[in-house]
PDB file of the backbone (N, CA, C, O) and the ligand in Angstrom, with CONECT records:
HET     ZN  A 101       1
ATOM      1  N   UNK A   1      75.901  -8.533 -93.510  1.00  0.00           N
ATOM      2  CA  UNK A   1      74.707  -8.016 -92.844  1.00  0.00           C
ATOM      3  C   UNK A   1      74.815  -6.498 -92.680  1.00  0.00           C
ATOM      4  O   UNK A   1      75.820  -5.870 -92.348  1.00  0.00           O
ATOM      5  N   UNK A   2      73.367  -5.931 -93.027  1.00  0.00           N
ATOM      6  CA  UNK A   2      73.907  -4.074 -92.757  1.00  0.00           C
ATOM      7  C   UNK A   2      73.631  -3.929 -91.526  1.00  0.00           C
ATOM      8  O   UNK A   2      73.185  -4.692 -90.670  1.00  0.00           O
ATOM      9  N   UNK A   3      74.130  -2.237 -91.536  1.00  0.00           N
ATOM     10  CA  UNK A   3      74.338  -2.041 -89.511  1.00  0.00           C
ATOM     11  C   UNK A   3      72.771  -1.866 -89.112  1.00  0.00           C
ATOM     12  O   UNK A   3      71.926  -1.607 -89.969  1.00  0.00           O
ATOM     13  N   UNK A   4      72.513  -2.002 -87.970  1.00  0.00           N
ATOM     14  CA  UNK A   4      71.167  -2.126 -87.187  1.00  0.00           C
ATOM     15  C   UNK A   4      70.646  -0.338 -87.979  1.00  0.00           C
ATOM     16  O   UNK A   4      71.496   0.516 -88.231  1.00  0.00           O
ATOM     17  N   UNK A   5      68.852  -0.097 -88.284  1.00  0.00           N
ATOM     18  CA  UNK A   5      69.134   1.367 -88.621  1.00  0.00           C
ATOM     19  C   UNK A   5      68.631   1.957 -87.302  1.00  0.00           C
ATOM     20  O   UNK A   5      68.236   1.105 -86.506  1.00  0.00           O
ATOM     21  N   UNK A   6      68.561   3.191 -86.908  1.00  0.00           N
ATOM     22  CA  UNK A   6      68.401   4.042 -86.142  1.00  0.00           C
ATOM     23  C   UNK A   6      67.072   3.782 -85.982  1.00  0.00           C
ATOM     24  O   UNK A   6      66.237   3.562 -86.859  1.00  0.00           O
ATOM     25  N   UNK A   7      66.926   3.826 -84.680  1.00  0.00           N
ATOM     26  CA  UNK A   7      65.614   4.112 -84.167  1.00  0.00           C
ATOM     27  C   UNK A   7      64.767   5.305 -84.954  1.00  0.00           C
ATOM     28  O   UNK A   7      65.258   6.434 -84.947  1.00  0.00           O
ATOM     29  N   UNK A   8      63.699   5.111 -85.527  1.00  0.00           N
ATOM     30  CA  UNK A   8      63.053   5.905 -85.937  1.00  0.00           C
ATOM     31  C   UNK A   8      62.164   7.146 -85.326  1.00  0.00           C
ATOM     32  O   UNK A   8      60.952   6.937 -85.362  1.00  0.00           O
ATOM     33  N   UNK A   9      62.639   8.599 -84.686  1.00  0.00           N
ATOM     34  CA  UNK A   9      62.239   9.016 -83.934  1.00  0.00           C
ATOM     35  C   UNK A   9      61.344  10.152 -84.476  1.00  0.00           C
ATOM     36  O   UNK A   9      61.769  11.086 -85.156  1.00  0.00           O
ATOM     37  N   UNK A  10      60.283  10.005 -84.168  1.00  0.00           N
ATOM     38  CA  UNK A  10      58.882  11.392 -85.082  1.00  0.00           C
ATOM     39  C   UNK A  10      58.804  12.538 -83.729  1.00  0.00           C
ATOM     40  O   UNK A  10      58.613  12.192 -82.564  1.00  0.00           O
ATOM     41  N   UNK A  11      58.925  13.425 -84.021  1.00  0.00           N
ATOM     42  CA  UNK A  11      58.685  14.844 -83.508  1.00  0.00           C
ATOM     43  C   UNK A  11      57.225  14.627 -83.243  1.00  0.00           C
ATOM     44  O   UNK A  11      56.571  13.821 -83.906  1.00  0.00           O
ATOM     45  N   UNK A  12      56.816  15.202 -82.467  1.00  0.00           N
ATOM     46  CA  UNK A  12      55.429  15.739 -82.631  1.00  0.00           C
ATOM     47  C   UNK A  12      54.958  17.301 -82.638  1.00  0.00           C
ATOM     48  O   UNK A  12      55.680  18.197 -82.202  1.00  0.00           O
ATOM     49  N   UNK A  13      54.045  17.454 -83.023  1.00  0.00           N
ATOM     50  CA  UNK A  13      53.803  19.043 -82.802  1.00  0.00           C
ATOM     51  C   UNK A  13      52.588  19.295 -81.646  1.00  0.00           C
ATOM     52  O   UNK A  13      52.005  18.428 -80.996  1.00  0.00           O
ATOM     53  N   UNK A  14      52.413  20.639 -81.605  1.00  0.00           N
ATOM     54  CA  UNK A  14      51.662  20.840 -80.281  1.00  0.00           C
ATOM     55  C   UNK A  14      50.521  20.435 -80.395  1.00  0.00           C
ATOM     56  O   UNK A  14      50.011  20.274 -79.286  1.00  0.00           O
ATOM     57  N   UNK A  15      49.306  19.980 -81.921  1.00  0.00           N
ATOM     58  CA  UNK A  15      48.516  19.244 -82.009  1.00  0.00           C
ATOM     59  C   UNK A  15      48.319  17.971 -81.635  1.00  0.00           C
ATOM     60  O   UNK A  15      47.332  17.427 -81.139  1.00  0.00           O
ATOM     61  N   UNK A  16      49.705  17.437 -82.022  1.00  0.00           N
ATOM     62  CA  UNK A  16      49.752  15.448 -81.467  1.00  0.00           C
ATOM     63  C   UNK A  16      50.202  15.735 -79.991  1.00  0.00           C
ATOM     64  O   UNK A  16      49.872  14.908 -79.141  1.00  0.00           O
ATOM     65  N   UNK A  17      50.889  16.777 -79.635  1.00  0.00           N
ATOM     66  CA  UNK A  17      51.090  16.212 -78.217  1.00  0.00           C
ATOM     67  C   UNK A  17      50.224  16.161 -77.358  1.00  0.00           C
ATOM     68  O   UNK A  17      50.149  15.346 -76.438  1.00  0.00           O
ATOM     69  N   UNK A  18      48.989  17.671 -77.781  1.00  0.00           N
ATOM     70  CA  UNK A  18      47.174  17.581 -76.977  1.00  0.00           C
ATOM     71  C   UNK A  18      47.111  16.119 -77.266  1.00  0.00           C
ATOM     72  O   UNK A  18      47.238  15.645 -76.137  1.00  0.00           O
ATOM     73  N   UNK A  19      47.003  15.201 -78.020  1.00  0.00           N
ATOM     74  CA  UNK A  19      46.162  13.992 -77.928  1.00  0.00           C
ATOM     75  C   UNK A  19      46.892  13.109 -77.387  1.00  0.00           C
ATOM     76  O   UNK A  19      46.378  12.075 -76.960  1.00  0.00           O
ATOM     77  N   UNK A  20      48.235  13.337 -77.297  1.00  0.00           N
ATOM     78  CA  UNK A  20      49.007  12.219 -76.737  1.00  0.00           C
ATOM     79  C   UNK A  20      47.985  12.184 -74.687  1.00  0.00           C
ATOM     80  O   UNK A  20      47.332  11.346 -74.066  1.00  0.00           O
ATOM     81  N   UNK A  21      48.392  13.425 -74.466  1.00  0.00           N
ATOM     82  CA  UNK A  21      47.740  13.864 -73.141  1.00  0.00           C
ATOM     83  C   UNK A  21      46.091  13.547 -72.958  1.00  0.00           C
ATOM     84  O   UNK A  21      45.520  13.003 -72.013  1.00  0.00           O
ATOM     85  N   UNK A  22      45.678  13.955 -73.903  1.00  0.00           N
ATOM     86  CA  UNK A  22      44.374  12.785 -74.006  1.00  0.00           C
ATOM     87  C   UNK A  22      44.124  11.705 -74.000  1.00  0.00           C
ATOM     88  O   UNK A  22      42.950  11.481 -73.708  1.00  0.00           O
ATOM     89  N   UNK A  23      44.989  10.491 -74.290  1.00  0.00           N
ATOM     90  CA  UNK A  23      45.275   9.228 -74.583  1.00  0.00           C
ATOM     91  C   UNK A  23      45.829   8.691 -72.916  1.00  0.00           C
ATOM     92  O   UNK A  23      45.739   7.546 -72.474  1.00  0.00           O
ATOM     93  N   UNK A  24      46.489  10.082 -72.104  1.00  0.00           N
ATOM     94  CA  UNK A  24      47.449   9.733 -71.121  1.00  0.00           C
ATOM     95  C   UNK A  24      45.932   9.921 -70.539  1.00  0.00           C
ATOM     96  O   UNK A  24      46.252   9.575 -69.402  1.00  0.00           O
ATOM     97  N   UNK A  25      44.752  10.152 -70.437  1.00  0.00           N
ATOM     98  CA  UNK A  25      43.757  10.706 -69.856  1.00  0.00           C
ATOM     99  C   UNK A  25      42.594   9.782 -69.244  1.00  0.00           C
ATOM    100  O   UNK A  25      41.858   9.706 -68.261  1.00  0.00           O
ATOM    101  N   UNK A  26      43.030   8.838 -70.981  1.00  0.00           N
ATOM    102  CA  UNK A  26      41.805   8.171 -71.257  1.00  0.00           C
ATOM    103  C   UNK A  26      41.930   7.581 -70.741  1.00  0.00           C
ATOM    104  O   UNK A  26      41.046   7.469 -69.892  1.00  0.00           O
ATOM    105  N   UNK A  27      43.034   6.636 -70.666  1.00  0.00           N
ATOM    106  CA  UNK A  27      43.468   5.564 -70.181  1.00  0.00           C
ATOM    107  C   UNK A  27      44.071   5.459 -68.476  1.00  0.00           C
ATOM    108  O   UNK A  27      44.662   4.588 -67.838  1.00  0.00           O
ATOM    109  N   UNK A  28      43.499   7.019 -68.134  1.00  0.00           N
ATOM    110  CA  UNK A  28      44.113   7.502 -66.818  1.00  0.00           C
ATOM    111  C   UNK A  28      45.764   6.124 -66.443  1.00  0.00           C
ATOM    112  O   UNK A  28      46.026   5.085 -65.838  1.00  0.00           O
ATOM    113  N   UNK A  29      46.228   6.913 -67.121  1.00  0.00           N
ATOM    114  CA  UNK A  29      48.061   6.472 -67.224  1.00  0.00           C
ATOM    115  C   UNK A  29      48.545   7.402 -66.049  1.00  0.00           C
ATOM    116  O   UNK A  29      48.444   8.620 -65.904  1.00  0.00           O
ATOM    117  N   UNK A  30      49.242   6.182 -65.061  1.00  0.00           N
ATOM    118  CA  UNK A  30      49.420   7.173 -63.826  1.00  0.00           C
ATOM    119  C   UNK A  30      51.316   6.573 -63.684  1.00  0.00           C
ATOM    120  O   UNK A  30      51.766   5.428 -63.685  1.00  0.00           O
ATOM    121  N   UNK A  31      52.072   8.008 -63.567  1.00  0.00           N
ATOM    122  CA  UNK A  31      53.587   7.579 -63.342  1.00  0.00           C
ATOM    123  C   UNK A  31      53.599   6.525 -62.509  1.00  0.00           C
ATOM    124  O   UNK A  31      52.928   6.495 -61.477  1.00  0.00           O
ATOM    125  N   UNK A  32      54.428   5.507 -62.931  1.00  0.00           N
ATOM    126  CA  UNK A  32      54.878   4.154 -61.933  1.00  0.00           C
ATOM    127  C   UNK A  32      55.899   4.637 -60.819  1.00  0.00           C
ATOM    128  O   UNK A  32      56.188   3.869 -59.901  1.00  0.00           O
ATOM    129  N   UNK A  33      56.501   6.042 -60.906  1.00  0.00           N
ATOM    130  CA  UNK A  33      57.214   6.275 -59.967  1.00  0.00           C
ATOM    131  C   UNK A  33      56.187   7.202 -58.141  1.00  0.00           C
ATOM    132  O   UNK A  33      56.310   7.020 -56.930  1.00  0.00           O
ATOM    133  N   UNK A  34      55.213   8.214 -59.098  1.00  0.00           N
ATOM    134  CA  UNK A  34      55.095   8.695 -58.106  1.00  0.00           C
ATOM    135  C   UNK A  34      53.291   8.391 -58.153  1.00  0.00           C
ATOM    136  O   UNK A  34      52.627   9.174 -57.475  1.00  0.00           O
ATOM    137  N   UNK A  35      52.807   7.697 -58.642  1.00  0.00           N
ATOM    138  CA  UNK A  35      51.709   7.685 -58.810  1.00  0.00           C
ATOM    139  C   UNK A  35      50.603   9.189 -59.678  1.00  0.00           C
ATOM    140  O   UNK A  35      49.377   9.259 -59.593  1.00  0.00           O
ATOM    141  N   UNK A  36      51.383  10.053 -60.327  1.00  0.00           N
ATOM    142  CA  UNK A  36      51.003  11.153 -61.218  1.00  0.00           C
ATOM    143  C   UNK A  36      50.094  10.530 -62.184  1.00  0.00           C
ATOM    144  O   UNK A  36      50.266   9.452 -62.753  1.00  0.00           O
ATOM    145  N   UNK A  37      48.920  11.488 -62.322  1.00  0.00           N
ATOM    146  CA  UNK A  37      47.970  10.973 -63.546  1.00  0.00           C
ATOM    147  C   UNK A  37      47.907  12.152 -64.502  1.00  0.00           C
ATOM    148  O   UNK A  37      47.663  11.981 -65.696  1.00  0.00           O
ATOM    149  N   UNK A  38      48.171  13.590 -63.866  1.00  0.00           N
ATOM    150  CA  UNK A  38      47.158  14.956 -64.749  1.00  0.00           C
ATOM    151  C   UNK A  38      48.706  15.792 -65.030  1.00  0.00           C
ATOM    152  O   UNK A  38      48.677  16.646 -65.917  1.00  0.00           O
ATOM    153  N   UNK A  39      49.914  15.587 -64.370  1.00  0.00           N
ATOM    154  CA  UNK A  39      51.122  16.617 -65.129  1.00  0.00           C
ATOM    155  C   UNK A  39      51.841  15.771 -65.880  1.00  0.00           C
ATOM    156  O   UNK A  39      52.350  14.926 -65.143  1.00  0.00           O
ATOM    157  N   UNK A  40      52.129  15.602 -67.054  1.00  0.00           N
ATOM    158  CA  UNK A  40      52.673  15.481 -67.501  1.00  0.00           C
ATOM    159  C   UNK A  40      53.798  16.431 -69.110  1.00  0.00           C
ATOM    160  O   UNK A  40      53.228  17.021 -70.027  1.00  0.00           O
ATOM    161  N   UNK A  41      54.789  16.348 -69.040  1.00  0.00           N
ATOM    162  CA  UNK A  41      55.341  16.238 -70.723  1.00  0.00           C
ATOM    163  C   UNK A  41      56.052  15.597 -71.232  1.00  0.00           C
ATOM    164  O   UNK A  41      57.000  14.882 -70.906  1.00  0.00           O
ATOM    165  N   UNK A  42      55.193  16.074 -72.754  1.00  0.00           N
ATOM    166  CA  UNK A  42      55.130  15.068 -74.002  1.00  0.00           C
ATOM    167  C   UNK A  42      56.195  15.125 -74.772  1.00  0.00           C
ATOM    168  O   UNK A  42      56.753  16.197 -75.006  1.00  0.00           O
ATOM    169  N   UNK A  43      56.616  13.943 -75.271  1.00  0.00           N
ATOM    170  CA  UNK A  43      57.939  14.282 -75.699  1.00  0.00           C
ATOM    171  C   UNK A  43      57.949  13.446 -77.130  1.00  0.00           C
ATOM    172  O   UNK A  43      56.848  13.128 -77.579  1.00  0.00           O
ATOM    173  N   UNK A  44      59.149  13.073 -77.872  1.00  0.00           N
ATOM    174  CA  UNK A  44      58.747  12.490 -78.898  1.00  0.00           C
ATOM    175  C   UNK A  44      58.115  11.225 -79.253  1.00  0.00           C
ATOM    176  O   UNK A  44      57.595  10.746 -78.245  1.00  0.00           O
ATOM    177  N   UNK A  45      57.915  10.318 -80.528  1.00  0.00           N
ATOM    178  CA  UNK A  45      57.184   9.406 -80.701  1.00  0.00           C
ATOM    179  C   UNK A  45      58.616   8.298 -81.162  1.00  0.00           C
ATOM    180  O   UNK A  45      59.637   8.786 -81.646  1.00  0.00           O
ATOM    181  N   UNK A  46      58.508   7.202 -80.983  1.00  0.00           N
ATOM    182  CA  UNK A  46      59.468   6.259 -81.232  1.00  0.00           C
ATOM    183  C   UNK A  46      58.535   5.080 -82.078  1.00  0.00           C
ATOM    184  O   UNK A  46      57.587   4.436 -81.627  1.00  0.00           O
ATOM    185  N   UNK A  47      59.158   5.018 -83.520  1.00  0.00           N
ATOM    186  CA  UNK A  47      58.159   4.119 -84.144  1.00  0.00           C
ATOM    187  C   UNK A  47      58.702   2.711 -83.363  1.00  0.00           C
ATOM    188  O   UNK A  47      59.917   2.612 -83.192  1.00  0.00           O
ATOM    189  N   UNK A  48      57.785   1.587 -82.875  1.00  0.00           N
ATOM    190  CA  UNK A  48      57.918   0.446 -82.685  1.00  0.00           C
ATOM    191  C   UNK A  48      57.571  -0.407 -83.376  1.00  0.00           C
ATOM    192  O   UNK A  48      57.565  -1.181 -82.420  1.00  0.00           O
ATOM    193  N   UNK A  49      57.260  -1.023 -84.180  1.00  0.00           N
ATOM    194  CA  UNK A  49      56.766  -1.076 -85.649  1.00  0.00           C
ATOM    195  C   UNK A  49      58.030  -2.182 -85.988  1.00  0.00           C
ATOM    196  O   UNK A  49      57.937  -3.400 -85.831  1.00  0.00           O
ATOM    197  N   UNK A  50      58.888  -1.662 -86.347  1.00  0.00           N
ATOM    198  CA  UNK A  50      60.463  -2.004 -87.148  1.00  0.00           C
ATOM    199  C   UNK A  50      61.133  -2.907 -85.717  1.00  0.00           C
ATOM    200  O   UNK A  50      61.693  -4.002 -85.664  1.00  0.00           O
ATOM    201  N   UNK A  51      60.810  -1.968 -84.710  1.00  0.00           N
ATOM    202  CA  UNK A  51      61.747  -3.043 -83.569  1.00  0.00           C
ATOM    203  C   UNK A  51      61.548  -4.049 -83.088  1.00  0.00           C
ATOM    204  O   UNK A  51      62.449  -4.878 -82.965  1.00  0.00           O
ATOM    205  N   UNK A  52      59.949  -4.324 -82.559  1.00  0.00           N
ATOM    206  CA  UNK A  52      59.252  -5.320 -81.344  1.00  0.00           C
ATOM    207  C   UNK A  52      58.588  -5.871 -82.358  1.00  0.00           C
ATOM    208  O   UNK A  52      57.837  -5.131 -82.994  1.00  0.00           O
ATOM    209  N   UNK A  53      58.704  -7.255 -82.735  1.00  0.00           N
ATOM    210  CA  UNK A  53      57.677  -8.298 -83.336  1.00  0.00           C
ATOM    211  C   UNK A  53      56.596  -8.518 -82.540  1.00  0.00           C
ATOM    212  O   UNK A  53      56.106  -9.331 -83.325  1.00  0.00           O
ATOM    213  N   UNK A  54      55.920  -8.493 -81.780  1.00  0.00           N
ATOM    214  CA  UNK A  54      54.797  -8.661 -80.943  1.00  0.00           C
ATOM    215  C   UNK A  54      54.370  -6.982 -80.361  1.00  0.00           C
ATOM    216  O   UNK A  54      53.676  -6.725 -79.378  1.00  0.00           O
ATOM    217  N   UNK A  55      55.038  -5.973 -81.329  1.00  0.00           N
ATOM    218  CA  UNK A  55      53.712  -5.119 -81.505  1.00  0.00           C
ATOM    219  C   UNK A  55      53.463  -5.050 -82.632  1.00  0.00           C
ATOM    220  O   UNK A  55      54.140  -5.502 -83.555  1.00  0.00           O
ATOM    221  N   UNK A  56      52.150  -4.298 -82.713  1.00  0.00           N
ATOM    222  CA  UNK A  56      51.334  -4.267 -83.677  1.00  0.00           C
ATOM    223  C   UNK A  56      52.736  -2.821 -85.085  1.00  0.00           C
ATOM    224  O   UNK A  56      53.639  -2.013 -84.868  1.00  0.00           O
ATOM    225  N   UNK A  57      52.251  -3.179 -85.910  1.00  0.00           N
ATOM    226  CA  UNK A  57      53.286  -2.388 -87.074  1.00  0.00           C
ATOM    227  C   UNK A  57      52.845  -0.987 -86.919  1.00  0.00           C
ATOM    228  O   UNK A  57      53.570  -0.164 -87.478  1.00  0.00           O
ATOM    229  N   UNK A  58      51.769  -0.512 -86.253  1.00  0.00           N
ATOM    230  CA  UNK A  58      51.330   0.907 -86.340  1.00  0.00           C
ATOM    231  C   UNK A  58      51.568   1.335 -84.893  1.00  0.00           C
ATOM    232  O   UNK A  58      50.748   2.135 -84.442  1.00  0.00           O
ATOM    233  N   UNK A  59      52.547   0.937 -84.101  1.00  0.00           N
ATOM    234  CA  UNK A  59      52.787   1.115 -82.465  1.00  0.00           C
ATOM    235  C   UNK A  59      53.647   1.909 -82.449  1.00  0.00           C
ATOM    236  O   UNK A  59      54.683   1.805 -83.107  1.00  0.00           O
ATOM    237  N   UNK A  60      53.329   2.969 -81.587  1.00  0.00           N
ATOM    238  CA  UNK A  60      54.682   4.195 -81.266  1.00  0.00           C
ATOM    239  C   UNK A  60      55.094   3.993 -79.741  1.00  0.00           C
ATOM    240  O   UNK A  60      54.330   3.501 -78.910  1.00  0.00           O
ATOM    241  N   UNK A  61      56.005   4.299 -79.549  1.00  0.00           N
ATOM    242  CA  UNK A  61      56.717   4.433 -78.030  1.00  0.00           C
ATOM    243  C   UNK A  61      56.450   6.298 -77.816  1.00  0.00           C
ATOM    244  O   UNK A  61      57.064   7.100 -78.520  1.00  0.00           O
ATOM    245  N   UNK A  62      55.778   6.593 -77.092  1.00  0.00           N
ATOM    246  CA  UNK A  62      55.549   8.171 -76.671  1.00  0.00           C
ATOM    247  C   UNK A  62      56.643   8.850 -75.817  1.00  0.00           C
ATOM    248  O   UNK A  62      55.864   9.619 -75.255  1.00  0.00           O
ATOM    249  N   UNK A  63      57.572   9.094 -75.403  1.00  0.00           N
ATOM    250  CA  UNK A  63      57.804   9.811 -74.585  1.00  0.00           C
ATOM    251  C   UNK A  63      57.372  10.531 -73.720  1.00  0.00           C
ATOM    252  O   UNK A  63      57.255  11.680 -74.146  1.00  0.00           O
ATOM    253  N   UNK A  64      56.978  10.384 -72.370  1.00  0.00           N
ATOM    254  CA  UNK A  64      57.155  11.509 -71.229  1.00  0.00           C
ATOM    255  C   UNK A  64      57.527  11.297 -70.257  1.00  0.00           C
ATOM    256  O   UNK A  64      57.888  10.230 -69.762  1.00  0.00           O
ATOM    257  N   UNK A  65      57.457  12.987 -69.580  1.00  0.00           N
ATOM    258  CA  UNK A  65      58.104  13.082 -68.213  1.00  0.00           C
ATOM    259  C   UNK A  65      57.180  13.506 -67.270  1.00  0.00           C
ATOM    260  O   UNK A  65      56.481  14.497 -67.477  1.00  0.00           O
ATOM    261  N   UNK A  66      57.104  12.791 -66.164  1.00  0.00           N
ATOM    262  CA  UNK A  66      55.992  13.377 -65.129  1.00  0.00           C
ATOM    263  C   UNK A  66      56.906  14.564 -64.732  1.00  0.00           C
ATOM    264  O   UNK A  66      58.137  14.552 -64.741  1.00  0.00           O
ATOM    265  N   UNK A  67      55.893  15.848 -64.296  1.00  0.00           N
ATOM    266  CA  UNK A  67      56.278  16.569 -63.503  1.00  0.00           C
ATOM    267  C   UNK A  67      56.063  17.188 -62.135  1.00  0.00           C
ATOM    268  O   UNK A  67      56.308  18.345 -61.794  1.00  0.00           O
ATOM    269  N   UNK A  68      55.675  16.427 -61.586  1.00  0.00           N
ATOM    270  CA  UNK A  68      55.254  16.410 -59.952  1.00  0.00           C
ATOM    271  C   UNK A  68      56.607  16.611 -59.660  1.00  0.00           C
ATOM    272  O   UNK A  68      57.547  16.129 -60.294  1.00  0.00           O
ATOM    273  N   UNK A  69      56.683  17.410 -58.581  1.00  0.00           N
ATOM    274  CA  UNK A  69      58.424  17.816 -58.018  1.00  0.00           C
ATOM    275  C   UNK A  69      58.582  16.892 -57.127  1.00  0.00           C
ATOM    276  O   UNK A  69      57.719  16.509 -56.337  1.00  0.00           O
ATOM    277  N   UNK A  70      60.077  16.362 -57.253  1.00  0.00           N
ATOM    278  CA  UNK A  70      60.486  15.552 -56.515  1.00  0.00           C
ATOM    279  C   UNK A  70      60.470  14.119 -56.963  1.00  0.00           C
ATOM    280  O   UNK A  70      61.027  13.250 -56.293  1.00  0.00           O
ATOM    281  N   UNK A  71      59.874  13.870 -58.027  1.00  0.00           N
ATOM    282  CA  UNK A  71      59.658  12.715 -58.448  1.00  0.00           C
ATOM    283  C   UNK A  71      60.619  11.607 -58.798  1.00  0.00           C
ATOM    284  O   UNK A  71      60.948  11.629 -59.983  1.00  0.00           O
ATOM    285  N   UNK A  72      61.302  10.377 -57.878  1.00  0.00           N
ATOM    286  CA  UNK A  72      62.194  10.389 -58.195  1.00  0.00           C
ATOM    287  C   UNK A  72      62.501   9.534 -59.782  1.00  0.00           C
ATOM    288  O   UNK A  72      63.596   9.409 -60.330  1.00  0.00           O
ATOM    289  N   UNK A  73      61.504   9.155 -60.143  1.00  0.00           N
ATOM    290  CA  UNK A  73      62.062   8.205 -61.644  1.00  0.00           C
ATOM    291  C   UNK A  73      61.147   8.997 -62.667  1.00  0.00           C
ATOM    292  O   UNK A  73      60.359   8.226 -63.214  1.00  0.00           O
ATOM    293  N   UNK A  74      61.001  10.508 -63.150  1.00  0.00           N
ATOM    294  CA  UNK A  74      59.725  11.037 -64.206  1.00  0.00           C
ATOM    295  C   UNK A  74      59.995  10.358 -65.372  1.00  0.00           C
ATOM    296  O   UNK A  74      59.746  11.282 -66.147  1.00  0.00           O
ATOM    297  N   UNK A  75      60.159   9.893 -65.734  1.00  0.00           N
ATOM    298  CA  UNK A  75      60.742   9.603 -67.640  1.00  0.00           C
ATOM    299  C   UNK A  75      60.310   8.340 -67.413  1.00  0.00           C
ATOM    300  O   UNK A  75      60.730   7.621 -66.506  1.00  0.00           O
ATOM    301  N   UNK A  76      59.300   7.983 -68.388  1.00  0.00           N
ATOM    302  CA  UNK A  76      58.335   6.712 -68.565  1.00  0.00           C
ATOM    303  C   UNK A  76      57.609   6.933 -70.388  1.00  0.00           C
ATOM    304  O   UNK A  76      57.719   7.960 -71.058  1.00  0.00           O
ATOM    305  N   UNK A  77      56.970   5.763 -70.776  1.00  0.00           N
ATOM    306  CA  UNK A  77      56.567   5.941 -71.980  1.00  0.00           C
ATOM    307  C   UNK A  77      55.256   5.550 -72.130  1.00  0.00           C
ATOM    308  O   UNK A  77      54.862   4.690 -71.343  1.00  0.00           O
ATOM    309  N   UNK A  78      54.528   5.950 -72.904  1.00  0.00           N
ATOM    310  CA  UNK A  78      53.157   5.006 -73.039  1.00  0.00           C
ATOM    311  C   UNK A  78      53.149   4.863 -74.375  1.00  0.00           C
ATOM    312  O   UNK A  78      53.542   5.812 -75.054  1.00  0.00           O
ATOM    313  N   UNK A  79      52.595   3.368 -75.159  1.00  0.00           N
ATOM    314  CA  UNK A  79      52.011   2.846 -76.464  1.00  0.00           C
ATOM    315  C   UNK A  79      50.974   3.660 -76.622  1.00  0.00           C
ATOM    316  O   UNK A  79      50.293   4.199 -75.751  1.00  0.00           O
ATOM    317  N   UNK A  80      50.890   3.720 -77.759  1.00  0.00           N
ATOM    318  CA  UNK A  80      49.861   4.220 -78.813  1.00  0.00           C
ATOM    319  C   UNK A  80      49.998   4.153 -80.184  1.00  0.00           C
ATOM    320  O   UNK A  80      51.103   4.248 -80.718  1.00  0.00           O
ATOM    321  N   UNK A  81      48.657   3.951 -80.992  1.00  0.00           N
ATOM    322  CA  UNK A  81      48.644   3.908 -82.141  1.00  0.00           C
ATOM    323  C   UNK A  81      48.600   4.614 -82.837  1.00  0.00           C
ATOM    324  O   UNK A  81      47.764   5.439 -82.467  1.00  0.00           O
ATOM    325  N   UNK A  82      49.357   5.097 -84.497  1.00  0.00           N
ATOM    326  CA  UNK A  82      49.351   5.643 -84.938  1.00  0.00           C
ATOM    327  C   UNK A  82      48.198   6.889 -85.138  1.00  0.00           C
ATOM    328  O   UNK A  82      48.303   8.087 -84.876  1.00  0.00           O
ATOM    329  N   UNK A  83      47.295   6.278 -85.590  1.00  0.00           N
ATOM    330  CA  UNK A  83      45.772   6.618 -85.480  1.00  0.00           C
ATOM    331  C   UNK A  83      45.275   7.849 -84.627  1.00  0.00           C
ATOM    332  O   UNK A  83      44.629   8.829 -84.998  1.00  0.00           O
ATOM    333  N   UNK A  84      45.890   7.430 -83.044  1.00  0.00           N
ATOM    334  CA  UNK A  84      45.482   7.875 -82.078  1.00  0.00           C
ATOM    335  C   UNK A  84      46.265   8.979 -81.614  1.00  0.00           C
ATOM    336  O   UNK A  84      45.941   9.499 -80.546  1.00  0.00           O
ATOM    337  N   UNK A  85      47.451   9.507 -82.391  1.00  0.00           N
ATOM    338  CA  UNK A  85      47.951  10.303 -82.032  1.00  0.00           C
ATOM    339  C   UNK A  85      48.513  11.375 -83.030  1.00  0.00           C
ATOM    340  O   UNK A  85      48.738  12.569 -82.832  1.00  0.00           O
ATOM    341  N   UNK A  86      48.708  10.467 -84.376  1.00  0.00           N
ATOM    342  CA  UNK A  86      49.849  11.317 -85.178  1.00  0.00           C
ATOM    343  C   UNK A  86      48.904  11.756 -86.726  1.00  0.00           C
ATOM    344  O   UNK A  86      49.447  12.333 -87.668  1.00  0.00           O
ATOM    345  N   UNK A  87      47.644  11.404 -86.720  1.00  0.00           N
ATOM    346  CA  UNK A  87      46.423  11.533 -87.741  1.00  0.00           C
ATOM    347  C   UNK A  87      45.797  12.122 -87.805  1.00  0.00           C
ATOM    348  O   UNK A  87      45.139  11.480 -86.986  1.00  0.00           O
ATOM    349  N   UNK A  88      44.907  13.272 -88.117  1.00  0.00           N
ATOM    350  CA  UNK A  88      43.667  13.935 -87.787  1.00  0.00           C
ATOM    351  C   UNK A  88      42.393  13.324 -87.848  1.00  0.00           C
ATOM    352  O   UNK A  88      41.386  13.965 -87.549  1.00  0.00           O
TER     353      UNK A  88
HETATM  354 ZN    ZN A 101      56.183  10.817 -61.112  1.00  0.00          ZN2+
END
């Protein structure tokens, strides 16, 4: 059997990360730690696709970090689709 491969991790640039924050908008995505909806940063994309059988093959794991001070858990992720973030 070969070794497990690496998580597949996509950069984004400052174009996908505006829409990632749009997506965090739309969907008013609010930190589970401090209740944050409007600071956030965006961080990279994690294809989910290859890992989770019960997501869809075009599913990314987003990275971010709330930044409300004091927050004690910022680092959380939100789904999104390819489409919706990494496409013009
Ligand atoms: Zn927070």
């Amino acid at each position: 059997m070969r070794a497990a491969a690496r998580p597949e991790i996509t950069p984004l640039d400052e174009e996908q990360r505006k829409r990632v924050r749009r997506v965090l908008r739309r969907r008013r995505v609010a930190c589970p730690s401090c209740g944050n909806r409007r600071r956030w940063t965006v961080g990279d994309a994690l294809h989910l696709g290859f890992l989770f059988l019960d997501e869809d093959e075009d599913a990314y794991m987003i990275a971010v970090t709330c930044r409300r001070r004091g927050c004690p858990r910022p680092r959380t992720g939100v789904i999104a689709h390819r489409a919706d973030v990494l496409e013009p």
